[in-house]
C-alpha positions as CSV (number, residue, x, y, z in Angstrom):
1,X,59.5,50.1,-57.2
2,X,59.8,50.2,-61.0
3,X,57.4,53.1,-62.2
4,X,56.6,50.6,-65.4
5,X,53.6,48.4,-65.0
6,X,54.2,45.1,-66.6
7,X,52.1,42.9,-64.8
8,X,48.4,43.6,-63.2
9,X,47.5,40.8,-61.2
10,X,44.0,42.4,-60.1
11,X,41.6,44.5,-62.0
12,X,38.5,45.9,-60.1
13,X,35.8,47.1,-63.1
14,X,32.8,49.4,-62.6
15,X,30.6,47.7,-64.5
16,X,28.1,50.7,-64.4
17,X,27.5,54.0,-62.1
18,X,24.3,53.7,-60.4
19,X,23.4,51.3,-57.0
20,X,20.1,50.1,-55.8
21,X,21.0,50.8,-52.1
22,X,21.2,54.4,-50.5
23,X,23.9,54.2,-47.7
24,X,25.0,56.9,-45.7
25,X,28.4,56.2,-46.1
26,X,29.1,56.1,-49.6
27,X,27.3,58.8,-52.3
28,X,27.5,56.2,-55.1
29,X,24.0,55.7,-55.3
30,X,23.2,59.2,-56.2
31,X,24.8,59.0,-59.7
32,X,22.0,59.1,-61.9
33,X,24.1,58.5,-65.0
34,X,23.5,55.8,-67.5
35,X,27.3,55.2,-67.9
36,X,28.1,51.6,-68.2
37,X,31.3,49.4,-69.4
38,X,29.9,47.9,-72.8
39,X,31.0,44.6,-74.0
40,X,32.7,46.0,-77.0
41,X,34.6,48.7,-74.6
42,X,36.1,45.5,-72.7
43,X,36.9,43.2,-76.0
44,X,38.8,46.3,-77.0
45,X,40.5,46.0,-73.9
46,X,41.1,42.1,-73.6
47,X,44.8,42.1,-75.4
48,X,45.8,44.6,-72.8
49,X,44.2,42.4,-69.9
50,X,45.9,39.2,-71.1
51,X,49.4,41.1,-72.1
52,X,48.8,42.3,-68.1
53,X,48.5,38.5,-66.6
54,X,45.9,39.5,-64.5
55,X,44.5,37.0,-63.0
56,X,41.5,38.7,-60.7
57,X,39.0,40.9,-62.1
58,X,36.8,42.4,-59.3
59,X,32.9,43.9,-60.4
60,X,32.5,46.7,-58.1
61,X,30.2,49.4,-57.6
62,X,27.3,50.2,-57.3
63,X,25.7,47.1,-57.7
64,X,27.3,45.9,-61.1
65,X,24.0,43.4,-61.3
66,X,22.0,46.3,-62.8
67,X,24.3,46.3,-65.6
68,X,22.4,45.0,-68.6
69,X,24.6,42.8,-69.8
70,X,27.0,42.0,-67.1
71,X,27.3,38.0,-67.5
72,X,28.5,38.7,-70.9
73,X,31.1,40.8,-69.7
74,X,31.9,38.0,-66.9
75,X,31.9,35.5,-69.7
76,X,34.9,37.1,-71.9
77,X,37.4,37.7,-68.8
78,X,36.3,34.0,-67.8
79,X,37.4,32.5,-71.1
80,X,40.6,33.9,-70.8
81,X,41.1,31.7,-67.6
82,X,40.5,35.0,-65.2
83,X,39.0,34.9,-61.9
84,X,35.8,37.2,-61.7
85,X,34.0,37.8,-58.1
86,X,31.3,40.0,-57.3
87,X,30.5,42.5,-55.2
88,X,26.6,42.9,-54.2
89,X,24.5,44.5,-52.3
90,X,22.6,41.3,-52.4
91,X,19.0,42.6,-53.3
92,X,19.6,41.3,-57.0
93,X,20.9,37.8,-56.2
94,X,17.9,35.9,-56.1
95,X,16.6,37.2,-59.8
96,X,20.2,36.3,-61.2
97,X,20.9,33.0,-59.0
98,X,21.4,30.7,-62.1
99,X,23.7,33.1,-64.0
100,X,25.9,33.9,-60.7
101,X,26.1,30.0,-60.2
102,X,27.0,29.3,-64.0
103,X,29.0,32.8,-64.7
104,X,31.1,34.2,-61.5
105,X,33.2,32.2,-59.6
106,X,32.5,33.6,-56.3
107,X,30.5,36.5,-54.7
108,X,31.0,39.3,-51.9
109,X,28.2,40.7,-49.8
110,X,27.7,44.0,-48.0
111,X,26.3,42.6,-44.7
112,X,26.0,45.6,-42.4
113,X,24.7,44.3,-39.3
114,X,21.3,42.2,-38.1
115,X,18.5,42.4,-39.9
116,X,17.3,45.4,-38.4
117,X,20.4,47.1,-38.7
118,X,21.5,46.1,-41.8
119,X,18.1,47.3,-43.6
120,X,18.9,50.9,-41.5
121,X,22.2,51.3,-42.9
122,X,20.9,50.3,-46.7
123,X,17.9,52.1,-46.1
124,X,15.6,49.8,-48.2
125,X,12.5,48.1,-46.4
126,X,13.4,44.4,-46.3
127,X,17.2,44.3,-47.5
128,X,18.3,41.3,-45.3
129,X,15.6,39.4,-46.6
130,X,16.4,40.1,-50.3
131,X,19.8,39.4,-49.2
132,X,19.1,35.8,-47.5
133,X,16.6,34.8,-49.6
134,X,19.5,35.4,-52.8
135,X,21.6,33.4,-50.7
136,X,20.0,30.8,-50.2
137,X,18.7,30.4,-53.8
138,X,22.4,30.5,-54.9
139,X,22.9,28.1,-52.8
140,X,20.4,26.0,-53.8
141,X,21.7,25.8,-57.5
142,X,25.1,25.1,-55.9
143,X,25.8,24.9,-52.0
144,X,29.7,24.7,-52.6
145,X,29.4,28.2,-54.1
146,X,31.5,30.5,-52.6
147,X,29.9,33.5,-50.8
148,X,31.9,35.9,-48.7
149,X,30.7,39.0,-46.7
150,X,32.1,42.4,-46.1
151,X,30.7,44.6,-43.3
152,X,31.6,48.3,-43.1
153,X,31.8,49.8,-39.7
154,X,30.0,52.8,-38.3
155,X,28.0,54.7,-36.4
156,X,24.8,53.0,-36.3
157,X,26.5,49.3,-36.1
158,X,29.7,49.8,-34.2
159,X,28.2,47.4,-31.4
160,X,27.0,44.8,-33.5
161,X,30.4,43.4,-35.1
162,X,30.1,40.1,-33.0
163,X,26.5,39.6,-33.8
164,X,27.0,40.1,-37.3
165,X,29.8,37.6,-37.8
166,X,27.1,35.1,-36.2
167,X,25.1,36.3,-38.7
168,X,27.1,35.5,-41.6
169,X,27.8,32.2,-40.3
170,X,23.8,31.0,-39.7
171,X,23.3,32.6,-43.7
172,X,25.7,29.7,-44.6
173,X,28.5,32.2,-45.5
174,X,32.0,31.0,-45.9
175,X,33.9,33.9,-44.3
176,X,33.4,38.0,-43.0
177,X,35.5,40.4,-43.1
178,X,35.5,44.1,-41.5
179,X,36.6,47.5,-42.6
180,X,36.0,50.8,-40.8
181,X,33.9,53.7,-43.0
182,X,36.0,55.5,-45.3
183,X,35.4,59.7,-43.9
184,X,37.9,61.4,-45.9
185,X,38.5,59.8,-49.5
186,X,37.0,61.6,-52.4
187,X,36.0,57.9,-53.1
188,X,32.8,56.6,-53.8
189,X,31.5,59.1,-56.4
190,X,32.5,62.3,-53.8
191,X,32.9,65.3,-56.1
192,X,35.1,66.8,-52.9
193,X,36.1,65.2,-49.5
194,X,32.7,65.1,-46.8
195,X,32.3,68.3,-44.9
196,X,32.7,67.9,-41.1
197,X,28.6,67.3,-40.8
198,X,28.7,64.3,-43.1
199,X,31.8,62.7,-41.5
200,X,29.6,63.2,-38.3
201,X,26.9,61.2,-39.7
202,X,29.3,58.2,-39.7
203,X,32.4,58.5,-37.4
204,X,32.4,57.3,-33.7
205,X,32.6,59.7,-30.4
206,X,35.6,58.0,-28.4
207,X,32.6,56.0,-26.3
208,X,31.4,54.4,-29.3
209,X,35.2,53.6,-30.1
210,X,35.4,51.8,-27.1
211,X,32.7,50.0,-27.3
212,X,33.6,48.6,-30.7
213,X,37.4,47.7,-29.8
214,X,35.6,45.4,-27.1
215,X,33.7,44.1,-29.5
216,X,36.2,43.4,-31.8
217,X,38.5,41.6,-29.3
218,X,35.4,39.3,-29.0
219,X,35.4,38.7,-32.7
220,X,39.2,38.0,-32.7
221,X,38.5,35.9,-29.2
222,X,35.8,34.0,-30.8
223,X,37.1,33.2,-34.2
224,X,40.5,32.9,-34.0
225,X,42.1,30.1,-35.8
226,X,38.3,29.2,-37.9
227,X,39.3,31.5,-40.5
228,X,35.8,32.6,-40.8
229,X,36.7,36.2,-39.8
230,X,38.9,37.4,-43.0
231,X,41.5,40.1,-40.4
232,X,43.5,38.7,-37.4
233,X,43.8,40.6,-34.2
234,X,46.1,42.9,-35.5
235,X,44.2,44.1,-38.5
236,X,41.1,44.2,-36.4
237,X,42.6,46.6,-34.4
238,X,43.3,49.0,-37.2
239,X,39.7,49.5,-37.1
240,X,39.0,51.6,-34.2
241,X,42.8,53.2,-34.7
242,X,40.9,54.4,-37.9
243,X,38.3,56.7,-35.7
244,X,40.8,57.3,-33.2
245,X,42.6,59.6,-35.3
246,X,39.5,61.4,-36.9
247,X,38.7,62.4,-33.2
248,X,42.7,63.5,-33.1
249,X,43.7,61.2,-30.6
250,X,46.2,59.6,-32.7
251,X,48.1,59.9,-35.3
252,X,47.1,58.0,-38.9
253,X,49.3,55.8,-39.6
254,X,49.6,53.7,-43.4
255,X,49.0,50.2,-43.7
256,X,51.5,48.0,-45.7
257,X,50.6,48.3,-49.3
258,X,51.1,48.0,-52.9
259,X,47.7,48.2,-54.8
260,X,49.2,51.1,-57.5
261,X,51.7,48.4,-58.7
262,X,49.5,45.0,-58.9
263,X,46.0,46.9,-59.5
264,X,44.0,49.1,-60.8
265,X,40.4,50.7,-60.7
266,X,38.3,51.3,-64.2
267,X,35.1,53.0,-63.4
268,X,32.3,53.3,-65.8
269,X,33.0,56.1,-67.5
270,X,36.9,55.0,-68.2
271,X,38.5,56.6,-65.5
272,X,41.5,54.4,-64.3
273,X,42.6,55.2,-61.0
274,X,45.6,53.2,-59.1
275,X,43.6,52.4,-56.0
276,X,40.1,53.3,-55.1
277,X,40.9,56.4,-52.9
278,X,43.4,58.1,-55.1
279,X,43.0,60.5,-58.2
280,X,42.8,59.2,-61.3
281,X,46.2,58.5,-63.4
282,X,44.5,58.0,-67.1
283,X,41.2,57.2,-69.2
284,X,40.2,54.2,-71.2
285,X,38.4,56.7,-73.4
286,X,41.2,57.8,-74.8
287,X,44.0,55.5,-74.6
288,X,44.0,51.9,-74.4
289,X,44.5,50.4,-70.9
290,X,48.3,49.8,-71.0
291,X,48.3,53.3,-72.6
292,X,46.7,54.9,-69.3
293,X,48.9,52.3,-66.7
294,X,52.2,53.7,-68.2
295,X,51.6,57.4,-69.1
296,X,53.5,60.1,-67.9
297,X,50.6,61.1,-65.3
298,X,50.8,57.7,-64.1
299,X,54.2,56.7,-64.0
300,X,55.0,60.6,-62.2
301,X,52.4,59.2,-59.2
302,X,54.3,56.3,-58.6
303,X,57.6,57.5,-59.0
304,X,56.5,59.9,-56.2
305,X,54.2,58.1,-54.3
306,X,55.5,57.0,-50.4
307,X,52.6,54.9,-49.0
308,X,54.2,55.0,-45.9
309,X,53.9,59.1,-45.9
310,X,51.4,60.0,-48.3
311,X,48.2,62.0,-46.6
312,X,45.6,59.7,-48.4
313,X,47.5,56.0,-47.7
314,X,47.9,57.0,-44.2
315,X,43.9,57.1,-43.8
316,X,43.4,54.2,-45.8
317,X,40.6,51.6,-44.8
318,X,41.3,49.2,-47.2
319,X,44.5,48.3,-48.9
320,X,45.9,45.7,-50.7
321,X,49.0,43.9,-49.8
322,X,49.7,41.5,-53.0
323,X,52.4,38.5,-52.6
């Protein structure tokens, strides 16, 4: 692959650093930093983006609804004909329903499990309920609106993956998708990868594997062909592979990937990174953004990147395959 990036079909922005959730697998929410992507920051920005073609800008985070001015942001990369979804924790929706319905064109959710669990894993009293009750008023405005959930999988809801996707479905959702919990990145605002007690806290003993690979050939079994459920068979699979090698029973094994050559990863404070899990390859603080896509540092790392071999692809839990 050419080490030049001309063309960028999907840009995932950190809108800001902070999240109003406190999961145990990710450490984004203890950023107490006030860093955000200003609308002047991104108009600066906007030649680059159309030069690029993209034609998908993701708001990640963190929950990019506590940015304070986030619909502005939507509203630029929208005039430009770009694609904006969202990615929420949910507990927000229902105070910014009309602006979500009249400003993004369609919306992710973390849905970690049944009510019970789900509030568990975010660790805020009454999280569902935030989270259906935004739903629903989004739906309201609009009940063709697009809204999509993502569940990560670990230990306190690896038996629940069937349950959850009837979840999704009953909050009038119009697909699910499942990834297993990222234990080794220095992703997600880690300052170093999790020592062996953290990754405790989340990975699966090889019972709990088992339980979930049953479970997840009951979500394949179930909603095959509906296209509800976002991975086949296959990809569902990778899943418990994923905890199979952290207890060393396998060996990791990279998924099929090109995210450093159609995407990349701003974060609030300018930091452009290739994919979510690896290093970062230049700085919008600096240099504009086809400035940090085609540096040196950033055309070395994919000269020499081999997805197929590389330590951190090889323990990937979510990759992009772009056609």
């Amino acid at each position: 692959m050419t080490t030049l990036i001309r063309s960028l079909p999907v840009l995932v922005l950190y809108p800001h650093a902070r999240c109003n959730c406190r999961c145990v697998m990710c450490d984004i929410w203890k950023d107490t930093s006030q860093s955000e992507l200003a609308a002047d920051e991104l108009a600066r920005h906007l030649a680059d983006i159309e030069a690029l073609s993209v034609k998908w800008v993701v708001f990640s985070g963190g929950e990019p609804l506590m940015h304070s001015d986030l619909f502005r942001l939507s509203d630029m990369l929208r005039s430009k004909h770009i694609r904006v979804t969202l990615l929420s924790t949910g507990l927000l929706l229902k105070r910014y329903a009309e602006q979500i319905a009249a400003g993004i064109d369609d919306v992710i959710v973390s849905l970690d499990g049944p009510p019970h669990i789900h509030d568990q894993i975010r660790r805020v009293p009454g999280a569902f309920s935030q989270l259906q009750d935004g739903i629903r008023a989004i739906h309201d405005l609009n009940p063709n609106f697009p809204i999509s959930a993502r569940c990560t999988i670990q230990r306190l809801n690896y038996s629940t993956p069937s349950e959850t996707a009837e979840v999704a479905k009953r909050l009038g959702l119009r697909s699910i998708s499942f990834l297993a919990a990222d234990l080794t990145s220095e992703a997600f605002n880690r300052f170093r990868p999790w020592e062996v007690y953290r990754q405790a806290q989340v990975a699966l003993t090889l019972e709990e594997v088992v339980t979930l690979e049953r479970e997840l050939e009951l979500v394949s079994s179930n909603w095959e062909g509906t296209g509800f459920v976002a991975e086949n068979a296959e990809k569902l699979r990778r899943i418990p592979h994923h905890f199979r090698v952290q207890l060393g029973l396998c060996r990791p094994q990279a998924p099929q990937c090109n995210a450093p050559w159609v995407s990349a990863v701003v974060e609030a404070d300018g930091a452009v990174r290739p994919c979510f899990f690896h290093r970062p390859i230049g700085s919008l603080k600096s240099h504009t953004l086809l400035q940090a896509l085609n540096g040196i540092e950033a055309q070395e790392f994919r000269a020499s990147l081999d997805v197929a071999t590389n330590p951190v692809c090889s323990r990937c839990v979510c990759s992009l395959n772009w056609k």
